[in-house]
MMTF fields as JSON, N, C-alpha, C and O atoms, coordinates in Angstrom:
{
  "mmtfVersion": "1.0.0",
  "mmtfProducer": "UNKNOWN",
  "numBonds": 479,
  "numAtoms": 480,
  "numGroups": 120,
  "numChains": 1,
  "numModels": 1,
  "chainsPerModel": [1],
  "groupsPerChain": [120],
  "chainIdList": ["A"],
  "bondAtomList": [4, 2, 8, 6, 12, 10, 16, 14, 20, 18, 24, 22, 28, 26, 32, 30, 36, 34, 40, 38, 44, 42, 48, 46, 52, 50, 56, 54, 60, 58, 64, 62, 68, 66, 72, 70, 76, 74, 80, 78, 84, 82, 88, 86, 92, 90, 96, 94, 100, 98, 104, 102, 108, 106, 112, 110, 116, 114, 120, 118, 124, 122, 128, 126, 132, 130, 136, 134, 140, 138, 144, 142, 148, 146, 152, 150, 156, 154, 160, 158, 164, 162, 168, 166, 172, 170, 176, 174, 180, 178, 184, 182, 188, 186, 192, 190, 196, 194, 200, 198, 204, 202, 208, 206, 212, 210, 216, 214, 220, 218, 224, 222, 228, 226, 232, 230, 236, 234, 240, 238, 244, 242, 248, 246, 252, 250, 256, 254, 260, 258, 264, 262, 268, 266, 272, 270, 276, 274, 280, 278, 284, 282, 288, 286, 292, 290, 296, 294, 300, 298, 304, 302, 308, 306, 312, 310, 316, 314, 320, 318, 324, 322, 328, 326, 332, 330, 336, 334, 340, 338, 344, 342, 348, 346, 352, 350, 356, 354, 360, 358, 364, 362, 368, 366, 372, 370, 376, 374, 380, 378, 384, 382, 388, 386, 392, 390, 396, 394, 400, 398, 404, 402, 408, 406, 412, 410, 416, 414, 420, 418, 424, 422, 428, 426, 432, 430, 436, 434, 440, 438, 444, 442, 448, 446, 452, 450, 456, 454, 460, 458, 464, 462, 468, 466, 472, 470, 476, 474],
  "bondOrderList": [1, 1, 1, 1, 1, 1, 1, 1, 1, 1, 1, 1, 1, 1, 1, 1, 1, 1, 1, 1, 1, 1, 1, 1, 1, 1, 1, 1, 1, 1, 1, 1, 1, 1, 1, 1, 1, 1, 1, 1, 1, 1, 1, 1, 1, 1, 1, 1, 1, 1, 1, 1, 1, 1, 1, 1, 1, 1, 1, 1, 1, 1, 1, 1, 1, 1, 1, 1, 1, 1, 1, 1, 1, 1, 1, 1, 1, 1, 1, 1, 1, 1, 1, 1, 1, 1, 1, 1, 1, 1, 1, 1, 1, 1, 1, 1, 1, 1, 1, 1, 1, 1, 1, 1, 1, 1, 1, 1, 1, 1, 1, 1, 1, 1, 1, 1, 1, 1, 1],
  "groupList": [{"groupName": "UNK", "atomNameList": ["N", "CA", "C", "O"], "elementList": ["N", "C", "C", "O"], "formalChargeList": [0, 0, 0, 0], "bondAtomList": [1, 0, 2, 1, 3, 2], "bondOrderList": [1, 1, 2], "singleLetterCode": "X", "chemCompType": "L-PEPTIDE LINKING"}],
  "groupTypeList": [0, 0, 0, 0, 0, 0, 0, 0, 0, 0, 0, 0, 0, 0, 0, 0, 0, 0, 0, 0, 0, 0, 0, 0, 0, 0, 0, 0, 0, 0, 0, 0, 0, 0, 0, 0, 0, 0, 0, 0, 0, 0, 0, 0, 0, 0, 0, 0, 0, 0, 0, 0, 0, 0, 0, 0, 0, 0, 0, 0, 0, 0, 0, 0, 0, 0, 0, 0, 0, 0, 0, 0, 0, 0, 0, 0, 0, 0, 0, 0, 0, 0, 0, 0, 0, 0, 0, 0, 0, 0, 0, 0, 0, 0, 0, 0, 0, 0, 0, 0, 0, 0, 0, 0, 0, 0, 0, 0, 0, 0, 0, 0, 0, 0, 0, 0, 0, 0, 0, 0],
  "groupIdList": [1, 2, 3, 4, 5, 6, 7, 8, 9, 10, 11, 12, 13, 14, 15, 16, 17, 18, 19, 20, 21, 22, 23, 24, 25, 26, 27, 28, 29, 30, 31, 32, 33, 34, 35, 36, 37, 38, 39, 40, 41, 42, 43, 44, 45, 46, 47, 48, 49, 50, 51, 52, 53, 54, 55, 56, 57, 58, 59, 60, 61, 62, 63, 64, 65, 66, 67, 68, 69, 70, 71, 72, 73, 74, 75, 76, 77, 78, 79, 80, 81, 82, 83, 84, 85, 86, 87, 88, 89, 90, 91, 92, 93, 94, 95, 96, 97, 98, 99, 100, 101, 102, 103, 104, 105, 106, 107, 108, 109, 110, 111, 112, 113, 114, 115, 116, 117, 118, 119, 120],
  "secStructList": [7, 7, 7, 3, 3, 3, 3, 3, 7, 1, 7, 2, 2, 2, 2, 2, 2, 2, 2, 2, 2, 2, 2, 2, 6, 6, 7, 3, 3, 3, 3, 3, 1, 1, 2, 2, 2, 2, 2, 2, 2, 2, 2, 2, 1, 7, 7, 1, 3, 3, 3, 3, 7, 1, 3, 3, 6, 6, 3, 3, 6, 2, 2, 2, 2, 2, 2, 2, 2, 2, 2, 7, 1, 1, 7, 3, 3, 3, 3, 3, 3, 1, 7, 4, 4, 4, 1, 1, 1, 4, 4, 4, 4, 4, 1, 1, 3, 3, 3, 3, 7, 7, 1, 7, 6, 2, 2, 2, 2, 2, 2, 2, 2, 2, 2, 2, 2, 6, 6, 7],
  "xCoordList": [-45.294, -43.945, -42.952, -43.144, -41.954, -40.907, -40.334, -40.348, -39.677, -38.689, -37.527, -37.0, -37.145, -35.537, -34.605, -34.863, -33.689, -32.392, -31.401, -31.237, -30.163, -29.011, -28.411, -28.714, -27.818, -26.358, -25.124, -24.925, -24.344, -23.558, -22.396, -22.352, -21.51, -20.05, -19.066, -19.324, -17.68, -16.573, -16.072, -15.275, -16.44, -16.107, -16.819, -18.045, -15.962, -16.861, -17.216, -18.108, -16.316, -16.926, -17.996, -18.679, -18.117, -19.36, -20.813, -21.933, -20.466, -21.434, -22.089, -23.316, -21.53, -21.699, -22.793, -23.95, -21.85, -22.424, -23.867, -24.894, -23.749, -25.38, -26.277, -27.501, -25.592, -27.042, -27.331, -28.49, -26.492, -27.238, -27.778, -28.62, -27.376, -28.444, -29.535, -30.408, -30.296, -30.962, -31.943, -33.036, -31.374, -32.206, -32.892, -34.115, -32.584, -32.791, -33.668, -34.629, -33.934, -34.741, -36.119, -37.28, -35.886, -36.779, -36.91, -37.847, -35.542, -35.358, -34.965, -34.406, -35.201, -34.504, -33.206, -33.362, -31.945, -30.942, -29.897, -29.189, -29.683, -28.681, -27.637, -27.836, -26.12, -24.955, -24.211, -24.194, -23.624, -22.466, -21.811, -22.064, -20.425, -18.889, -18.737, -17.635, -19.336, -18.861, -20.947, -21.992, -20.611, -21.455, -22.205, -23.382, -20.814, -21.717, -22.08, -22.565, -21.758, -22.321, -23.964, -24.854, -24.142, -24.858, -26.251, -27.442, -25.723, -26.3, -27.432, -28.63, -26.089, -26.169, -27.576, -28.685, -27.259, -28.645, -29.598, -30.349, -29.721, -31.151, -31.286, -32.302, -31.038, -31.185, -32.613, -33.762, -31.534, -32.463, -32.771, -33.111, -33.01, -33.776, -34.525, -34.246, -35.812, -36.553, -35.659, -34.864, -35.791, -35.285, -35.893, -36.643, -36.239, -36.883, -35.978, -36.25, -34.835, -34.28, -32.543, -32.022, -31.948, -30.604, -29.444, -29.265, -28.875, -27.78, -26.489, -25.72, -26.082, -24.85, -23.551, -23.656, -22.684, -21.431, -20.91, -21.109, -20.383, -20.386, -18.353, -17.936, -17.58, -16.124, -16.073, -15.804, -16.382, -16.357, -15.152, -14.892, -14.332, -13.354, -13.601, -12.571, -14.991, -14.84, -15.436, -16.212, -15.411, -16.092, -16.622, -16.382, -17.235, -17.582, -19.151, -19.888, -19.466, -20.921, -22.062, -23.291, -21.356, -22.725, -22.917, -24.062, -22.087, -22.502, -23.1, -23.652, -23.117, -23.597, -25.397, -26.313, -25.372, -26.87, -27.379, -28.347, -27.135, -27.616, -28.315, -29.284, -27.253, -27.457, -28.817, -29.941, -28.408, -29.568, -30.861, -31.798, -30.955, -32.242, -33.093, -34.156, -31.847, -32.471, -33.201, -34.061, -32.596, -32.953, -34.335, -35.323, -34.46, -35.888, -36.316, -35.491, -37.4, -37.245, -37.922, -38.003, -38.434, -39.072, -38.308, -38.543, -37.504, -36.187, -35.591, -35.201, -35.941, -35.513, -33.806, -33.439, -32.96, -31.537, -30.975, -31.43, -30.616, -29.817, -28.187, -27.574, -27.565, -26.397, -25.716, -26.115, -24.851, -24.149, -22.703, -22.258, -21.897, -20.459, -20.188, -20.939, -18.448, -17.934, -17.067, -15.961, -17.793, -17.225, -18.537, -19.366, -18.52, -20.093, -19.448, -20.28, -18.109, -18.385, -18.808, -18.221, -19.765, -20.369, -21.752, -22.478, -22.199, -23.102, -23.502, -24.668, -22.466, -22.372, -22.764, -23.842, -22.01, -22.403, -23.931, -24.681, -24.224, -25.655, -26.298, -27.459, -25.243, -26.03, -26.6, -27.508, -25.657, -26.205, -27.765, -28.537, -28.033, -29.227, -30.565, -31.709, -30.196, -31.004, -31.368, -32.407, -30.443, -30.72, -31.476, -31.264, -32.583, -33.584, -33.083, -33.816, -31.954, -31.557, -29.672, -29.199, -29.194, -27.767, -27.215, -27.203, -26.572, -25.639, -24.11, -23.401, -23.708, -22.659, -22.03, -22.257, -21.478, -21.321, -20.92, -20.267, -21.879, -21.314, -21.413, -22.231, -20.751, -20.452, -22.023, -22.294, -22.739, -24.246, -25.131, -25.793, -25.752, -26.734, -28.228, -29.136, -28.526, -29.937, -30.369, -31.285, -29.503, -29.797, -30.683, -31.613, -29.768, -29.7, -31.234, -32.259, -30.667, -32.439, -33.925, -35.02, -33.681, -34.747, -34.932, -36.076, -34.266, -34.238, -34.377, -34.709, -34.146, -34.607, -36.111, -36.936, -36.296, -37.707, -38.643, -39.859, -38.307, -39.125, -39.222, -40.35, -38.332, -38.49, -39.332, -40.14, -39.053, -40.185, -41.618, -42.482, -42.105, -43.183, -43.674, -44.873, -43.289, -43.629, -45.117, -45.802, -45.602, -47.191, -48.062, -49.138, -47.443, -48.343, -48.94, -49.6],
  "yCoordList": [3.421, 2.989, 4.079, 5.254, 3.697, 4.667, 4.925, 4.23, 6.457, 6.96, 6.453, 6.251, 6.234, 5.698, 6.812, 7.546, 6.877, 8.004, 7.156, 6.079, 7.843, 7.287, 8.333, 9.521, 8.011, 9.284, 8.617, 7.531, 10.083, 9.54, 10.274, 11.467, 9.851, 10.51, 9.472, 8.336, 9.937, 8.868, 9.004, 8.159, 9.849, 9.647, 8.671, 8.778, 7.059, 6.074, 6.17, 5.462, 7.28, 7.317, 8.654, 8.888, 9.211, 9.78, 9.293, 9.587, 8.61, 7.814, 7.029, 7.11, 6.333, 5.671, 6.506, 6.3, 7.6, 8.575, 8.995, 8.892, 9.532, 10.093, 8.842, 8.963, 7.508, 6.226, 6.034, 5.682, 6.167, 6.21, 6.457, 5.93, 8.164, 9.318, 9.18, 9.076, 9.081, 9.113, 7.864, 7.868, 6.808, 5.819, 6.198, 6.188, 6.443, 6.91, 7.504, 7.186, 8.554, 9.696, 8.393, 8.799, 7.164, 6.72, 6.405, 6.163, 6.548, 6.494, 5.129, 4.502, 4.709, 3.749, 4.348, 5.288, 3.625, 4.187, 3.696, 2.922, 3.938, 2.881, 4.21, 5.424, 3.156, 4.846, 3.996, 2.782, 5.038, 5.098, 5.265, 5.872, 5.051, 5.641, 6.375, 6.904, 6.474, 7.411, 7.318, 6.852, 8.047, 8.033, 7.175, 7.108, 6.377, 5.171, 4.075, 3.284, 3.962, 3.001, 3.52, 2.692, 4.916, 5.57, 5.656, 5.563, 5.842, 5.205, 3.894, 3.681, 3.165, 1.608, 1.645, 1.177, 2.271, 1.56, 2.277, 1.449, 3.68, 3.987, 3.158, 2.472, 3.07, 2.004, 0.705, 0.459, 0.128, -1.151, -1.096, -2.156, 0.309, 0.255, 1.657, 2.587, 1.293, 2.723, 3.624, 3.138, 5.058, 6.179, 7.079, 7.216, 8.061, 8.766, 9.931, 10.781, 10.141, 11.336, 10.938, 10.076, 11.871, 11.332, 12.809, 13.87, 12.572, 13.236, 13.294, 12.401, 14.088, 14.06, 15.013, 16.235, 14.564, 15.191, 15.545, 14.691, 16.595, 16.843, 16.512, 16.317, 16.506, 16.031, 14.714, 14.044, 14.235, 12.207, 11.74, 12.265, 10.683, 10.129, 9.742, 9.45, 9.296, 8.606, 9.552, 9.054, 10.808, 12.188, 13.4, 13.83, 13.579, 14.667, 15.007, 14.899, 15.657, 14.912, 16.069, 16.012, 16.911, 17.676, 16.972, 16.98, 16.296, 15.321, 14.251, 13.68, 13.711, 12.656, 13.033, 12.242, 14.252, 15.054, 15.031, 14.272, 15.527, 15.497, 13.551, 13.104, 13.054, 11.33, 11.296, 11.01, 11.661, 11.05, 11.547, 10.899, 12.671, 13.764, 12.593, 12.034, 12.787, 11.927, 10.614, 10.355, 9.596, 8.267, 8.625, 7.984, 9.822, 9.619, 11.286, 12.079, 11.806, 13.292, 13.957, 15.182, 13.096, 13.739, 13.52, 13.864, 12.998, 12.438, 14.337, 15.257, 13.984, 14.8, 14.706, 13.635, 15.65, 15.594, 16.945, 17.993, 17.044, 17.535, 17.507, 16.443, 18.643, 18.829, 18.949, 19.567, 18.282, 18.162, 18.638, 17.843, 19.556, 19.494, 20.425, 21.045, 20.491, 21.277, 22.03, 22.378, 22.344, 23.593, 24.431, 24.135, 25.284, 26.153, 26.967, 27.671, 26.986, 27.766, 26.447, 26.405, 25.562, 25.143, 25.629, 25.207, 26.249, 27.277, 27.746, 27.564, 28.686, 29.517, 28.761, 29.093, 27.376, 26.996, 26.704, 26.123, 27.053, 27.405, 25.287, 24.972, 24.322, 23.082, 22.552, 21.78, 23.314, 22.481, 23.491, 23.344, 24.251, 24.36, 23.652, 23.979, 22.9, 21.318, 20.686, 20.026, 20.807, 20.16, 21.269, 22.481, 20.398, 21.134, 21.681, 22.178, 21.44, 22.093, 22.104, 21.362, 22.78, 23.221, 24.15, 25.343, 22.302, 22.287, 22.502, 21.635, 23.228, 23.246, 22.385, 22.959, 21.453, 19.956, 21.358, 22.368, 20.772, 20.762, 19.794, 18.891, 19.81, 18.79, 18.901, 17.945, 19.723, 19.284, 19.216, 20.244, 17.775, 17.257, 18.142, 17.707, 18.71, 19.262, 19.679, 19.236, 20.765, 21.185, 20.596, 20.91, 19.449, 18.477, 17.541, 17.157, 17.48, 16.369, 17.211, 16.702, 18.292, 19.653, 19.529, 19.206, 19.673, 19.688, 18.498, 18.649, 17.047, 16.301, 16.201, 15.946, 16.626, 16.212, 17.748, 17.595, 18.519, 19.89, 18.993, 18.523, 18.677, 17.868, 16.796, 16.667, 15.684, 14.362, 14.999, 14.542, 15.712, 16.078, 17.05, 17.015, 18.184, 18.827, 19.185, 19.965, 18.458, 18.286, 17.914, 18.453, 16.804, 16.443, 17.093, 16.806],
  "zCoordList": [44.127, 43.806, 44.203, 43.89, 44.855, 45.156, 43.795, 42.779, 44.114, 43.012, 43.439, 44.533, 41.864, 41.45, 40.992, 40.038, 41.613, 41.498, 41.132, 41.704, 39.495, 39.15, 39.912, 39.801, 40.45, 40.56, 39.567, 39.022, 39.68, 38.125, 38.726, 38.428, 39.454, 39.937, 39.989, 40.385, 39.505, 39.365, 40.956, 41.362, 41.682, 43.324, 43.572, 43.543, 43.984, 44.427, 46.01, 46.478, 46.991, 48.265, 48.096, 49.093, 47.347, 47.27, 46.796, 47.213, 45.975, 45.292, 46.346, 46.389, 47.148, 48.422, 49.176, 49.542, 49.245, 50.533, 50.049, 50.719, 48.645, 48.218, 48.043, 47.979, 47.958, 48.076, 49.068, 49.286, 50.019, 51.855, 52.256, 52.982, 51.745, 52.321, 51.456, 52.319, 50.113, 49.661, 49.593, 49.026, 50.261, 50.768, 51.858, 51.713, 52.635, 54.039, 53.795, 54.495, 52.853, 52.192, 51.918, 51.915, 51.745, 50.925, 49.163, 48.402, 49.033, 47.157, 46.987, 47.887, 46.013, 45.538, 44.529, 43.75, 44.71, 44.296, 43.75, 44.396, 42.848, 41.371, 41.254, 41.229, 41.181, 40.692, 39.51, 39.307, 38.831, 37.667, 38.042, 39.083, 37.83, 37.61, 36.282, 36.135, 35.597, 34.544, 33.626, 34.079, 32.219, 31.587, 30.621, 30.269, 30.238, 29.979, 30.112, 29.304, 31.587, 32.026, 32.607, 32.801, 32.817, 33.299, 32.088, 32.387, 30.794, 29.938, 30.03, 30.213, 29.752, 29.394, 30.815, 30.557, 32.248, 33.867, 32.649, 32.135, 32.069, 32.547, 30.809, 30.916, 30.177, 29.023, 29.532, 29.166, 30.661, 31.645, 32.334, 32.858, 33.159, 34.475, 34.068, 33.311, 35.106, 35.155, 35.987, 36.792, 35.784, 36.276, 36.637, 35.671, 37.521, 37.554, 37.502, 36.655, 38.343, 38.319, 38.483, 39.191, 37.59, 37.418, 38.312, 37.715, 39.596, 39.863, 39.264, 39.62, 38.48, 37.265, 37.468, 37.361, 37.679, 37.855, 36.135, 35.272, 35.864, 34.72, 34.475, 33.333, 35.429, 35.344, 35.388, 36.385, 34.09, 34.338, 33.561, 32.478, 34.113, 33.032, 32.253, 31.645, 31.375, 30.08, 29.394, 28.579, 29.363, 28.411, 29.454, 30.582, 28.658, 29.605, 29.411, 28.43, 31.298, 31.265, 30.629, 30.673, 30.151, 29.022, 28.031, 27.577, 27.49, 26.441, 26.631, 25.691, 27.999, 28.31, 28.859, 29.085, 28.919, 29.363, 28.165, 28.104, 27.237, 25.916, 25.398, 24.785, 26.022, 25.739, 26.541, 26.128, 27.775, 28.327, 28.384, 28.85, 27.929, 27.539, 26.079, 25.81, 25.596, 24.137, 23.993, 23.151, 25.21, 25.616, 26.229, 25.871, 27.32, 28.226, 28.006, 28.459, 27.422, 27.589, 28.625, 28.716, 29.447, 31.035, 32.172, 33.33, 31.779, 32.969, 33.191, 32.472, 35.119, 35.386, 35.874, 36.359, 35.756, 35.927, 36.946, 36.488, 37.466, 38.564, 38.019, 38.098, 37.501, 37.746, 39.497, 40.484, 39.324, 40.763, 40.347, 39.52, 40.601, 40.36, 41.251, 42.004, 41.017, 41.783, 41.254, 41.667, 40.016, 38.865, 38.469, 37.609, 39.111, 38.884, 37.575, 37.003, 37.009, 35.85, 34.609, 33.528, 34.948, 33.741, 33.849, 32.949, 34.535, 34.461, 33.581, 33.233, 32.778, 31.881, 30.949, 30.455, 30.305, 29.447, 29.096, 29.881, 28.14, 27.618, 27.661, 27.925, 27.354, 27.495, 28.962, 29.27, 29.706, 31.401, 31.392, 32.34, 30.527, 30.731, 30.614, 30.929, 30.224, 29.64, 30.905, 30.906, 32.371, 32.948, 33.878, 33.886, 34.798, 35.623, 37.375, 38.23, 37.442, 38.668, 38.099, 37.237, 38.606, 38.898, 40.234, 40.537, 41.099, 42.355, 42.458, 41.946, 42.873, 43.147, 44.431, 45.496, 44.533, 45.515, 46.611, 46.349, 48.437, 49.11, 50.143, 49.973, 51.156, 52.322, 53.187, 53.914, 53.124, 52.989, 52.698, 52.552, 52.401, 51.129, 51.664, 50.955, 52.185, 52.331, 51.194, 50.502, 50.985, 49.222, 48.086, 47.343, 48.417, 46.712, 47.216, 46.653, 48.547, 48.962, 48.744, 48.5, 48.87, 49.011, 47.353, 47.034, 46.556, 45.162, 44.404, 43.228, 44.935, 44.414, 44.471, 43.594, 46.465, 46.542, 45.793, 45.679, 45.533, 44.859, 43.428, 43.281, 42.409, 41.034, 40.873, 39.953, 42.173, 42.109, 42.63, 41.883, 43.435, 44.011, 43.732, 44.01, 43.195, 43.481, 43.095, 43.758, 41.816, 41.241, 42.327, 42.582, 43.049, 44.395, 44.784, 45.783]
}
C-alpha cells in the first residue's frame, strides 16, 4: 500500500505544488487549509505522515500538533514553515523533522522518504 501524506498549509498554490510533487514521488496525497479541517481528514482517512505549516488562520499549528499527536501517536509530522524561530519553542519538538520552506522540495522529499522508510 502506498503512503498517505496530509499537508496542512493555508497557501492553496502551495498546497497544489507539494501534491504534485509528492505524487510524482509516488504518495498518495490529501491537503488542509487550516487545522481543523486537517483534523476532522486524519479523523477519516488513514495518514501516514502529516506536512504542517505552523502560521494557520484558524489557530495556530503547535496546537494543532499537539491535536494531532493525541488523535494518532505514531503519526509521523514534519514541520514545514517559514519561521524557523519556532524552533526554539520547546512544543515543535514533538514533531519528527523541522523545515524551514524553501523553493526546493528535495529536502522535504529526502525527509519524508528517511521518516516512511527508513526501517526498510
Amino acid at each position: 500500500m502506498t503512503d498517505k501524506i496530509l499537508v496542512v498549509d493555508e497557501d492553496q498554490i502551495l498546497r497544489g505544488l507539494y501534491q504534485t510533487e509528492l505524487q510524482e514521488e509516488g504518495y498518495r496525497v490529501t491537503t488542509a487549509a487550516g487545522g481543523h479541517e486537517a483534523v476532522d481528514k486524519l479523523n477519516h482517512e488513514a495518514v501516514d505522515l502529516v506536512v504542517l505549516e505552523l502560521e494557520l488562520h484558524d489557530g495556530s499549528g503547535l496546537d494543532y500538533l499537539q491535536q494531532l499527536m493525541n488523535e494518532k501517536r505514531n503519526l509521523k509530522v514534519i514541520i514545514n514553515t517559514d519561521y524557523p524561530t519556532y524552533k526554539m519553542d520547546f512544543r515543535s519538538w514533538a514533531a519528527d523533522a523541522f523545515l524551514v520552506k524553501t523553493p526546493d522540495l528535495d529536502q522535504l522529499k529526502e525527509t519524508i522518504d528517511n521518516l516512511l522508510h527508513k526501517s526498510e
